[in-house]
Backbone as XML, in Angstrom:
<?xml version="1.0"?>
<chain id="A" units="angstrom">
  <residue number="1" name="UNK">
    <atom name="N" x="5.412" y="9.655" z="3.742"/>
    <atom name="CA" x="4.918" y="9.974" z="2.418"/>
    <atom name="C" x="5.996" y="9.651" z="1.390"/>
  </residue>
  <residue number="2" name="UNK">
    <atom name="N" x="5.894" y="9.265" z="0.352"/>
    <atom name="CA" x="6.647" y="9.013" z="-0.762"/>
    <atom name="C" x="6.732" y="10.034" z="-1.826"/>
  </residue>
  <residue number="3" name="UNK">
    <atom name="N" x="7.426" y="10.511" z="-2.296"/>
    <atom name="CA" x="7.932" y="12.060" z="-2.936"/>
    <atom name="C" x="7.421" y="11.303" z="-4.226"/>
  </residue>
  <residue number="4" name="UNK">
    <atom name="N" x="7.451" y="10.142" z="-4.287"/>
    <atom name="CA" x="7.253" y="10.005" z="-6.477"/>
    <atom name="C" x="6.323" y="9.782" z="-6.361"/>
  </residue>
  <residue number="5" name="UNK">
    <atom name="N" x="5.210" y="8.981" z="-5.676"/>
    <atom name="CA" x="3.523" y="9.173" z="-5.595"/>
    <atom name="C" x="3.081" y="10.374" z="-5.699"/>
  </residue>
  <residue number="6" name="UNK">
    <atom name="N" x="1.340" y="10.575" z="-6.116"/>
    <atom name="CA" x="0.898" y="11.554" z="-6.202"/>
    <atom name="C" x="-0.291" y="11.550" z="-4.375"/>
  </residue>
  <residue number="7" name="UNK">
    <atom name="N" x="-0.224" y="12.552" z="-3.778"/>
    <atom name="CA" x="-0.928" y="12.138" z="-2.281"/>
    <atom name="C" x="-1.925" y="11.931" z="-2.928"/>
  </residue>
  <residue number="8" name="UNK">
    <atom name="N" x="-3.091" y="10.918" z="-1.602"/>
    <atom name="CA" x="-4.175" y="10.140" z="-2.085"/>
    <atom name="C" x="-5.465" y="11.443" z="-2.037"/>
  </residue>
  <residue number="9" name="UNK">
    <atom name="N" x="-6.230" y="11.472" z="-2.511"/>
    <atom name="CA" x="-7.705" y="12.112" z="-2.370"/>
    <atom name="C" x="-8.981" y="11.542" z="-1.790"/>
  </residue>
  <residue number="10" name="UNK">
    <atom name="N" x="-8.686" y="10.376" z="-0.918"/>
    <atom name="CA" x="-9.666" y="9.680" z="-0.938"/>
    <atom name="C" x="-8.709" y="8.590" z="0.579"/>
  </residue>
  <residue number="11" name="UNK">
    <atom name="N" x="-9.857" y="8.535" z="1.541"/>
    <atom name="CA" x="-9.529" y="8.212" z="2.615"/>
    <atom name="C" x="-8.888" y="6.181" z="2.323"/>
  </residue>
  <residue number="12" name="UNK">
    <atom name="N" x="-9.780" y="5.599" z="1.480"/>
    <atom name="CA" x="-9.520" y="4.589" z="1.060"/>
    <atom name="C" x="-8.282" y="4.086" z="0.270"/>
  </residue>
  <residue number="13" name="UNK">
    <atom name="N" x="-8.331" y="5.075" z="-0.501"/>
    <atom name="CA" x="-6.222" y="5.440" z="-0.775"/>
    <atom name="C" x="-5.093" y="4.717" z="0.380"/>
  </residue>
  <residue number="14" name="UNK">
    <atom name="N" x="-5.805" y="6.119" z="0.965"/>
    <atom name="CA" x="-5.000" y="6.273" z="2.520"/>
    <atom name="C" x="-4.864" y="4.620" z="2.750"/>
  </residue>
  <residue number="15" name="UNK">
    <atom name="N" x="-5.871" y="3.562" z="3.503"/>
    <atom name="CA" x="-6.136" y="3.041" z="4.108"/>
    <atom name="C" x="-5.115" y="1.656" z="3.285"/>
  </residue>
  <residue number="16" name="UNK">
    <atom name="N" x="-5.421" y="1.526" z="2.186"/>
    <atom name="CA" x="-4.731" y="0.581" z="1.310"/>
    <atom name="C" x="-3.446" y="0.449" z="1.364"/>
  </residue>
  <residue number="17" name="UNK">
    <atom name="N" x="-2.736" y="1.956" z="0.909"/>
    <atom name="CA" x="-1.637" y="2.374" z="1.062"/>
    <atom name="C" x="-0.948" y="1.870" z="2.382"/>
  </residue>
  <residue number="18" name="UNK">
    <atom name="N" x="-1.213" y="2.255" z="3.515"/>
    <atom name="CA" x="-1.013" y="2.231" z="4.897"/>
    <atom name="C" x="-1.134" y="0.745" z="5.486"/>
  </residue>
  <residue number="19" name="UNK">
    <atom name="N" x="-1.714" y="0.330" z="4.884"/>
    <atom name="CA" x="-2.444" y="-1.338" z="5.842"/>
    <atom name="C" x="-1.491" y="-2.131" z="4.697"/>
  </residue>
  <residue number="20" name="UNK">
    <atom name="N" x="-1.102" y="-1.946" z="3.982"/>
    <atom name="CA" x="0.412" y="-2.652" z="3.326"/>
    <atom name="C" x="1.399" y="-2.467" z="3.951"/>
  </residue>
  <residue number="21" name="UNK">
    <atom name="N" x="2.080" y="-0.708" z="3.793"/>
    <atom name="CA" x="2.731" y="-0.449" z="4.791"/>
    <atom name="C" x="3.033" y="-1.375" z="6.298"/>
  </residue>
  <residue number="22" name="UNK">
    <atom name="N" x="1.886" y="-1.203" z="6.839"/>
    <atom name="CA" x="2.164" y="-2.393" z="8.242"/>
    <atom name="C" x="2.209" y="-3.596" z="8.361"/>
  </residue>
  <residue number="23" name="UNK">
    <atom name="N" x="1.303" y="-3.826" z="7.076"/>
    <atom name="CA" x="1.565" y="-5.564" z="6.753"/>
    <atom name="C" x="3.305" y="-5.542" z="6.488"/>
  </residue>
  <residue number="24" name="UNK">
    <atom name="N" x="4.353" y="-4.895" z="5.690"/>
    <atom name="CA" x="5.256" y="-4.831" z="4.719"/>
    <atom name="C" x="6.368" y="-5.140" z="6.191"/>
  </residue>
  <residue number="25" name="UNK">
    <atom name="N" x="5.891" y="-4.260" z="7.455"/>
    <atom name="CA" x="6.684" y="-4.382" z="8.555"/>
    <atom name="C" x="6.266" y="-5.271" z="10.050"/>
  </residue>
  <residue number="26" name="UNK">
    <atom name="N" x="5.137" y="-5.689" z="9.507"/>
    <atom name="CA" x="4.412" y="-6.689" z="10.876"/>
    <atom name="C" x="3.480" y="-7.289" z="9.938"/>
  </residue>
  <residue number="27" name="UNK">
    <atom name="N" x="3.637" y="-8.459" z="9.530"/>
    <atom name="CA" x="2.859" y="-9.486" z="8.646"/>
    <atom name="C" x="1.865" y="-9.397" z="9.291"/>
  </residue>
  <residue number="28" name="UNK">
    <atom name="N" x="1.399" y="-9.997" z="10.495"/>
    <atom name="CA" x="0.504" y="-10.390" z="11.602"/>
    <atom name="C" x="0.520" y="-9.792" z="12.767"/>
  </residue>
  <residue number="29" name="UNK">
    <atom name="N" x="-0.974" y="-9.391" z="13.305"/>
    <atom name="CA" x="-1.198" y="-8.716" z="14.658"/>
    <atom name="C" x="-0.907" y="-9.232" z="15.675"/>
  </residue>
  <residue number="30" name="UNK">
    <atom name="N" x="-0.882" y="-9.447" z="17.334"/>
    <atom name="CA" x="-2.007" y="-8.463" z="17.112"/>
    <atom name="C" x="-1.133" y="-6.795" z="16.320"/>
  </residue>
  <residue number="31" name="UNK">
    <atom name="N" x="-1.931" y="-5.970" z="16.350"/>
    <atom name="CA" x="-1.684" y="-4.933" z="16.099"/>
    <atom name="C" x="-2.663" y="-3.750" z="16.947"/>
  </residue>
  <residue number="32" name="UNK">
    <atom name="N" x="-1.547" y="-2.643" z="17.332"/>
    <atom name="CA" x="-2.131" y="-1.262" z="18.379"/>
    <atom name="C" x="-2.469" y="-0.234" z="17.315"/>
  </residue>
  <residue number="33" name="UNK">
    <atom name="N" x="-3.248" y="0.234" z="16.892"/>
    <atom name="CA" x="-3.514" y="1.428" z="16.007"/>
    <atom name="C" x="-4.215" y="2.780" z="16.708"/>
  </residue>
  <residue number="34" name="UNK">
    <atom name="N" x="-3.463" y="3.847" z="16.262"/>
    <atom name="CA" x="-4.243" y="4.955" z="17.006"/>
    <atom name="C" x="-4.475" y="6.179" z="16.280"/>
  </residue>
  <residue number="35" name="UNK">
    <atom name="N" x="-4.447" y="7.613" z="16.282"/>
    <atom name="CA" x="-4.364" y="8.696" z="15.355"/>
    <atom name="C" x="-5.582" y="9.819" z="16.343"/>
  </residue>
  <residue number="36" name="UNK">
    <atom name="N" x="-5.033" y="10.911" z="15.888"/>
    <atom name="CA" x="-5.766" y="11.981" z="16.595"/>
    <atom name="C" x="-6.222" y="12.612" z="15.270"/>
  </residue>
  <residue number="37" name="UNK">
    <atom name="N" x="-7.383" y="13.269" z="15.342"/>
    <atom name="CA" x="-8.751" y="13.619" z="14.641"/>
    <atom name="C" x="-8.543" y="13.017" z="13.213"/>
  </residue>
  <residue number="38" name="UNK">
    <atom name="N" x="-7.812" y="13.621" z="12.305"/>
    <atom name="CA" x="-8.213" y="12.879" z="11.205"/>
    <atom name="C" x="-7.526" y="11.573" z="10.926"/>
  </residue>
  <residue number="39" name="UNK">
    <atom name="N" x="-6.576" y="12.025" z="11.479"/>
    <atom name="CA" x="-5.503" y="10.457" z="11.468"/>
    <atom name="C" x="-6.400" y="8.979" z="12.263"/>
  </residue>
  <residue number="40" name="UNK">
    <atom name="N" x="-7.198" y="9.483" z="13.516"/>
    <atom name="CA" x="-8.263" y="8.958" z="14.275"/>
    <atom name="C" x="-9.384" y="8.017" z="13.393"/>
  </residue>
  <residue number="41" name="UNK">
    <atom name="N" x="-9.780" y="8.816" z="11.909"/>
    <atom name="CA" x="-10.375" y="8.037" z="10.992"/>
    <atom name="C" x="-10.081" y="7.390" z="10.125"/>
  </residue>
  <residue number="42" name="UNK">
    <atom name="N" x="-8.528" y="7.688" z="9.978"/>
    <atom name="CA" x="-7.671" y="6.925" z="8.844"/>
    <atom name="C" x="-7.404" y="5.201" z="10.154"/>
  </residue>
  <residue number="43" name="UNK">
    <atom name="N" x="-7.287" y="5.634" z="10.811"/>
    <atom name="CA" x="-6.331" y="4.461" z="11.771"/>
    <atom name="C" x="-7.989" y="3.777" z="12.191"/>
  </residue>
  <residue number="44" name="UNK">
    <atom name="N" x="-9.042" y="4.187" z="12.401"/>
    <atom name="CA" x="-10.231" y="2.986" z="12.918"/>
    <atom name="C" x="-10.581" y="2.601" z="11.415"/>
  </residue>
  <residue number="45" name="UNK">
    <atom name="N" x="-10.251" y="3.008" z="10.347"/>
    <atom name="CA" x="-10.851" y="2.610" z="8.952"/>
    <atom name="C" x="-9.254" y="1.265" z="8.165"/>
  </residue>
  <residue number="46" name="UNK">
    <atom name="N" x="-8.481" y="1.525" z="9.244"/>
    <atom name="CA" x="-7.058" y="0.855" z="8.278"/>
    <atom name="C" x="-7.559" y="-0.764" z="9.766"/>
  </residue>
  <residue number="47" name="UNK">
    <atom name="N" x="-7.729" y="-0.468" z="11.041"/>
    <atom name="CA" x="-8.162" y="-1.438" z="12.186"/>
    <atom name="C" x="-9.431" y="-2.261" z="11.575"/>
  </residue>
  <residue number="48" name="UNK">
    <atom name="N" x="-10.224" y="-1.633" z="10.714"/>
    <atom name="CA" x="-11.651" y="-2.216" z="10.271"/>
    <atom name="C" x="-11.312" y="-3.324" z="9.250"/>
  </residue>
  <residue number="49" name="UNK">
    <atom name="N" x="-10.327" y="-2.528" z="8.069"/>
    <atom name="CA" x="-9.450" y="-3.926" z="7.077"/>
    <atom name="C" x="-8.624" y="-4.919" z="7.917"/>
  </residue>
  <residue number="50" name="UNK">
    <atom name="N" x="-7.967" y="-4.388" z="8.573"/>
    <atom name="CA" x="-7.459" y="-6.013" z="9.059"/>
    <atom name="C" x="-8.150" y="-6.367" z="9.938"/>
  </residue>
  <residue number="51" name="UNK">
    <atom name="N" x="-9.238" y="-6.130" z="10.187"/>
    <atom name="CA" x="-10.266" y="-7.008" z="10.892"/>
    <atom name="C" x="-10.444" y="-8.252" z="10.414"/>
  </residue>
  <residue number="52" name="UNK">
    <atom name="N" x="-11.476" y="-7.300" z="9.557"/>
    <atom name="CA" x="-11.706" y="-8.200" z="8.439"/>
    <atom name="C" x="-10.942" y="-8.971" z="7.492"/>
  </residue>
  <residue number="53" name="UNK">
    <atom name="N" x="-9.630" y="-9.056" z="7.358"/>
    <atom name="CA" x="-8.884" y="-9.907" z="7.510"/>
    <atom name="C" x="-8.447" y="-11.011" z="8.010"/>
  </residue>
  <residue number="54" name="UNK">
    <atom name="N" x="-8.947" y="-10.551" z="8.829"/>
    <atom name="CA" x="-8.764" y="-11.947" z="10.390"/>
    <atom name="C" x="-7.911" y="-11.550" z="11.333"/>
  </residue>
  <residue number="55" name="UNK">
    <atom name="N" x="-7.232" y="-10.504" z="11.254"/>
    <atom name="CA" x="-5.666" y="-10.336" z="12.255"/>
    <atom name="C" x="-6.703" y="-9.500" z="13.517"/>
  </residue>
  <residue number="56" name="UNK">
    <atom name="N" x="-5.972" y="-10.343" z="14.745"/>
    <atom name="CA" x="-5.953" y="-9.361" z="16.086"/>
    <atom name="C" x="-6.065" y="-7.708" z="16.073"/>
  </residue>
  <residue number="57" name="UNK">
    <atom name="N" x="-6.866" y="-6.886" z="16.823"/>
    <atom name="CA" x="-6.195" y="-5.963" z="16.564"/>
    <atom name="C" x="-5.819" y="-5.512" z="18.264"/>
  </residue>
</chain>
């Protein structure tokens, strides 16, 4: 989390935020994504954008 951001309200936040994040440290997949219960919907919704992207997952 970043202390000078305000946290997101909105799972799509999340997902934007985060799927930069991994782009910022692994340009290109493949890529392993995982998360337990809610993290579980953040991580198959951040796997769904770089799908659709084109990258491996």
């Amino acid at each position: 989390m970043d202390a000078e951001q305000p946290p997101h309200d909105k799972v799509a936040g999340m997902v934007a935020y985060d799927t930069t994040a991994i782009r910022a440290a692994q340009p290109h997949g493949p890529y392993a994504l995982c998360g337990y219960s809610f993290g579980g919907l953040v991580a198959l919704a951040i796997a769904r954008q770089l799908s659709q992207e084109g990258e491996r997952l």
